[in-house]
C-alpha positions as CSV (number, residue, x, y, z in Angstrom):
1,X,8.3,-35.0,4.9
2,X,10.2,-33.0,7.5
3,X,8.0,-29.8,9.3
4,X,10.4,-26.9,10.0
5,X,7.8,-25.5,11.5
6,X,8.4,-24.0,15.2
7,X,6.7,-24.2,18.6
8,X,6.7,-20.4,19.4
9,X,6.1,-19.3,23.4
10,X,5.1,-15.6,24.5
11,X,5.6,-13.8,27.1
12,X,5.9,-10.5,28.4
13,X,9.4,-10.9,29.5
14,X,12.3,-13.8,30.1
15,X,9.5,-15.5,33.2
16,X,8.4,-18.2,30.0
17,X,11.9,-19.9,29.9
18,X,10.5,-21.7,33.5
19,X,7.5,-23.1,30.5
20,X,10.4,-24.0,27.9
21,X,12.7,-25.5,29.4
22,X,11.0,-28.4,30.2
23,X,9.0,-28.3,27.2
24,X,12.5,-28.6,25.6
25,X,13.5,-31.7,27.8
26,X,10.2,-33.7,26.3
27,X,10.4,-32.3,22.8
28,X,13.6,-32.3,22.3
29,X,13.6,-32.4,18.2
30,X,11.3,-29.1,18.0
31,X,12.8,-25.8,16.6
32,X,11.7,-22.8,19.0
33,X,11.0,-19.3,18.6
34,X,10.7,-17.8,22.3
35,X,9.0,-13.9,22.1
36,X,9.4,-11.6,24.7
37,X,7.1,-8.3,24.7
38,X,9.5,-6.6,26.0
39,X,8.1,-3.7,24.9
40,X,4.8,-4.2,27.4
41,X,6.6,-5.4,29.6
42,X,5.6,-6.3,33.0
43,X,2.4,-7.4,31.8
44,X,1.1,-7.7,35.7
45,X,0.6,-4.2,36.4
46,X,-1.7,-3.5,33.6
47,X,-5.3,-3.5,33.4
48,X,-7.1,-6.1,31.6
49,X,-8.3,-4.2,28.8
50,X,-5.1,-3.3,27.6
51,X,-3.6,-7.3,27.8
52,X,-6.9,-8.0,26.2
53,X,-6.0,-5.7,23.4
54,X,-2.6,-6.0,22.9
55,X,-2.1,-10.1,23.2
56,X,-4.1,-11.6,19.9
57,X,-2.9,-8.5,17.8
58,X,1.2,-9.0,18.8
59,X,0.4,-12.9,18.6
60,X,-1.1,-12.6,15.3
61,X,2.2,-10.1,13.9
62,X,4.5,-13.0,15.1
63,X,2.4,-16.1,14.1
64,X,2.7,-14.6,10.6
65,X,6.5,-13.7,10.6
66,X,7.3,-17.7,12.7
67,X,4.4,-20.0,11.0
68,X,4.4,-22.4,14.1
69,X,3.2,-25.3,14.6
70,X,1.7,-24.1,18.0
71,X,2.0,-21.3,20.3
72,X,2.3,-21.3,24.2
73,X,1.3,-18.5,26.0
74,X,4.0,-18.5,28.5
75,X,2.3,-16.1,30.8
76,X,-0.4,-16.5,33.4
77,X,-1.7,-13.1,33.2
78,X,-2.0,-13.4,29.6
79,X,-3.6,-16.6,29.9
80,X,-6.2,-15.5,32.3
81,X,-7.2,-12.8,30.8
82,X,-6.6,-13.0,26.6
83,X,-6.2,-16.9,26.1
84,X,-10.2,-17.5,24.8
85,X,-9.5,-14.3,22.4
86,X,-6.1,-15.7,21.0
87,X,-7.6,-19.1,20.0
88,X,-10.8,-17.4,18.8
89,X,-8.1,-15.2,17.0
90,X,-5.7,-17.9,15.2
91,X,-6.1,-21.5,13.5
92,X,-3.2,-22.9,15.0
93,X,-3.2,-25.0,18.4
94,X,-3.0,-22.8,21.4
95,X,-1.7,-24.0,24.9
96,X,-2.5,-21.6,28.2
97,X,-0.6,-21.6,31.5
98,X,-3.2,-21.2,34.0
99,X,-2.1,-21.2,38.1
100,X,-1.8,-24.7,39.0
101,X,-3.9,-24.5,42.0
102,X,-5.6,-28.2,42.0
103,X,-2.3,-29.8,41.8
104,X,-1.4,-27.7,45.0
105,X,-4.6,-28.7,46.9
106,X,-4.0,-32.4,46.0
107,X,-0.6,-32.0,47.4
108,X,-1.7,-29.9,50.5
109,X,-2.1,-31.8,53.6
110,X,-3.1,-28.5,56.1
111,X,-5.6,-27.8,53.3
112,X,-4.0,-24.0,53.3
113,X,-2.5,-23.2,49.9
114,X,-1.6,-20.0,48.7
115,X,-1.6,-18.7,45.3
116,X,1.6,-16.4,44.0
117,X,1.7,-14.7,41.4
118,X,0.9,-11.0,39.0
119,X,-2.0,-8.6,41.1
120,X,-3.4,-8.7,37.6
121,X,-3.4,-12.5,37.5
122,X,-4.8,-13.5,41.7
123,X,-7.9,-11.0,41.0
124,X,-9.0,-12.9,38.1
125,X,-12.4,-14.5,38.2
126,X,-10.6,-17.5,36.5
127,X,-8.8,-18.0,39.6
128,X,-12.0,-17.9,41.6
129,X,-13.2,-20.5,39.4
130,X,-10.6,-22.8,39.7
131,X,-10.1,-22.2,43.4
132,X,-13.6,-23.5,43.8
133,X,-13.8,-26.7,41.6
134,X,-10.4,-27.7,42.8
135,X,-9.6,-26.3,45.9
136,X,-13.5,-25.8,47.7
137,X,-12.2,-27.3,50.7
138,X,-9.3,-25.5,51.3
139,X,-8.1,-21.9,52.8
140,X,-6.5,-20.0,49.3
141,X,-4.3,-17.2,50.1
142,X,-3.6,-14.7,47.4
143,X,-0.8,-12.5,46.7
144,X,0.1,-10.6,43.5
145,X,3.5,-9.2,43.3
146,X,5.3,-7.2,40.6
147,X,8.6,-7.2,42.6
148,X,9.3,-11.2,42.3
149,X,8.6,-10.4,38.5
150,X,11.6,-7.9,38.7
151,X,13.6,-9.7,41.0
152,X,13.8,-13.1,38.5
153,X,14.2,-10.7,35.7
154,X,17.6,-9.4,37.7
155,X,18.5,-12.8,38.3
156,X,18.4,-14.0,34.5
157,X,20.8,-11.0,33.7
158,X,22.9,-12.1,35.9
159,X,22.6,-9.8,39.0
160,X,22.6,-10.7,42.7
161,X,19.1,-11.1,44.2
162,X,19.1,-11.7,48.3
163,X,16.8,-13.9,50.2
164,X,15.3,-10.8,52.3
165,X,14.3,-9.1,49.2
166,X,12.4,-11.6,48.5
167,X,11.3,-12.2,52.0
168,X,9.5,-8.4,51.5
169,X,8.2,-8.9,48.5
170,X,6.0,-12.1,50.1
171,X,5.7,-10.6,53.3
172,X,2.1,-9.8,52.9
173,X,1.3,-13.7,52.3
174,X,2.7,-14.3,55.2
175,X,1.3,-11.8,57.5
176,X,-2.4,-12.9,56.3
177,X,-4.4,-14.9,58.2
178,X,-3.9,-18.7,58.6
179,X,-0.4,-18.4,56.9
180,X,0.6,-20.5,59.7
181,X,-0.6,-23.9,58.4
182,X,0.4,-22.9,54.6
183,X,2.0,-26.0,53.3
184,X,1.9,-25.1,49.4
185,X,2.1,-22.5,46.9
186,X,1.3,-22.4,43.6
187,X,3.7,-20.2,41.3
188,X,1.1,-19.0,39.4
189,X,3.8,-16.2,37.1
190,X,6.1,-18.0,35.2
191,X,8.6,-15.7,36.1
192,X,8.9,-17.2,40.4
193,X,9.9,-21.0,39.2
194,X,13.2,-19.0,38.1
195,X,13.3,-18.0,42.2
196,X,12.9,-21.2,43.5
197,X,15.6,-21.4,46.0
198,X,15.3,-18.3,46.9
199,X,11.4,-18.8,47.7
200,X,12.5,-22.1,49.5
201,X,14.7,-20.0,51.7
202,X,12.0,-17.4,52.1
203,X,8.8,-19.5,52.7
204,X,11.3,-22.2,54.3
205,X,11.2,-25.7,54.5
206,X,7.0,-26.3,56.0
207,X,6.4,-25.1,52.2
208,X,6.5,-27.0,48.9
209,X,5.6,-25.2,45.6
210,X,4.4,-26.6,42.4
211,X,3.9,-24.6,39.1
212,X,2.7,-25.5,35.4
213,X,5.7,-26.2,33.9
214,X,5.9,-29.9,33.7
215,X,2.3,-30.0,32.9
216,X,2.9,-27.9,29.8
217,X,5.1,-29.9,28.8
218,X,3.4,-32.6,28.9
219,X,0.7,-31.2,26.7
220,X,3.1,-30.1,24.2
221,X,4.6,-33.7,23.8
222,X,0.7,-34.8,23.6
223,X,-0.4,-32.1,20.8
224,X,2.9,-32.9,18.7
225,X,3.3,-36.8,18.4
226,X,3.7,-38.4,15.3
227,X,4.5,-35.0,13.8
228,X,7.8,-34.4,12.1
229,X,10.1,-31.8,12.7
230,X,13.0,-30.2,10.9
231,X,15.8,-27.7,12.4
232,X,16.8,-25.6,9.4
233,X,17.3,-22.7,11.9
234,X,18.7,-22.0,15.3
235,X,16.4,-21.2,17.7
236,X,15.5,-17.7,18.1
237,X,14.6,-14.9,21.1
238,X,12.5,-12.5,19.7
239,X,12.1,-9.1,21.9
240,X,9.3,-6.4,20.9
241,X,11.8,-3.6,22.7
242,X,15.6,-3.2,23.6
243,X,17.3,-6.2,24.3
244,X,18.9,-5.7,27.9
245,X,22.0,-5.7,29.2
246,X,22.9,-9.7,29.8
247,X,20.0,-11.0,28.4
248,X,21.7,-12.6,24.9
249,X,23.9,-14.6,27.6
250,X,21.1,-15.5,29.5
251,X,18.8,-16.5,26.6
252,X,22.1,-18.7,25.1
253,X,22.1,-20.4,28.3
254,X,18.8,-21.9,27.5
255,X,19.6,-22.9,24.1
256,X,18.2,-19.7,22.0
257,X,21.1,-19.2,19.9
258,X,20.7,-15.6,18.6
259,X,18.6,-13.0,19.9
260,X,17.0,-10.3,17.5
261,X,14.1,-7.3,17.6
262,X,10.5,-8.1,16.3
């Protein structure tokens, strides 16, 4: 029999379309429900209390209204901080995005990395953990920026985002010590993979970038074989506030077909 059941992703904003479109690419016959807490949005700037809070009680609301299949939290700062608490929360398969730092340390040849992403996401002690099982041999430079979460935010509207505003907002990673021999970065905010060339024109071309986006993906395709699926809706954008200016075009563009308030 045929599941109509959807994969539902979560995040606070539009940064979780970098998680599914290429989820999309290697599920291709699954139904998704993308929700964007628009509402809390941006997510990096708050303390972990309040993510801890909010998280498992909005993902419980829409894993009652949607019924997926599985939900992927399509947000590293709500990964690292409420992802133990959601699956504690729910009976249904839960997939994390966590800052792909050991991929970037196996690719790292000047065994200097940095790690990009939410303040509220580099600080966690998460990220210390992985950093020292997978990278424990190499120099990990931080940076937490709220401003590349607005700037791919303004790009996915449709507005103009320059190189040099981008070159501010990563300015401190590159001012800190041994920046010099960085070689790779690990996106770790799903929003950046949406700035990629504008981060390859900022970091320039000494620095590759890897993010968890094909790894999801992967696990997704793994968790859902042999399952059946069954589209007997479009796919859906589901927003816990106002739906901005542009954003209907932008979330069409990636195959959500209507766009509607939680």
């Amino acid at each position: 029999m045929s599941d109509p059941r959807p994969i539902l992703f979560f995040d606070s904003g539009v940064g979780g379309l970098s998680i599914a479109a290429p989820t999309r690419a290697a599920v291709p016959q699954a139904r998704f429900v993308y929700v964007a807490d628009s509402a809390g949005f941006p997510y990096g700037i708050k303390d972990e209390a309040e993510i801890a809070a909010r998280v498992p009680a909005l993902l419980g609301r829409v894993a009652e209204r949607y019924n997926p299949r599985l939900i992927v939290i399509a947000c590293n700062t709500a990964s690292t901080i409420a992802l133990a608490a959601v699956r504690n929360a729910l009976d249904i398969p839960i997939v994390g995005t966590v800052p792909a730092i050991k991929p970037a340390a196996e690719r790292s040849r000047t065994r200097t990395i940095g790690v990009l992403g939410t303040a509220a996401t580099v600080r966690q002690a998460y990220v210390d953990d992985l950093a020292a099982r997978f990278a424990g041999d190499c120099r990990v430079i931080r940076h937490g920026s709220a401003e590349l979460v607005t700037l791919a935010e303004a790009k996915l509207r449709g507005e103009s985002v320059s190189v040099q505003a981008v070159k501010t907002a990563i300015a401190p990673m590159l001012a800190a010590p041994d920046a010099g021999s960085l070689d790779t970065v690990a996106l770790a905010c799903t929003h950046f993979p949406l700035l990629a060339d504008e981060l390859a024109a900022a970091f320039g071309p000494a620095v590759s970038f890897v993010d968890g986006g094909p790894g999801i993906a992967r696990r997704v395709a793994s968790l859902t074989h042999g399952q059946s699926f069954a589209r007997t809706a479009p796919d859906v954008a589901v927003f816990t506030g106002p739906i901005g200016t542009g954003l209907e075009q932008t979330m069409a563009r990636y195959e959500f077909a209507r766009c509607t308030r939680l």
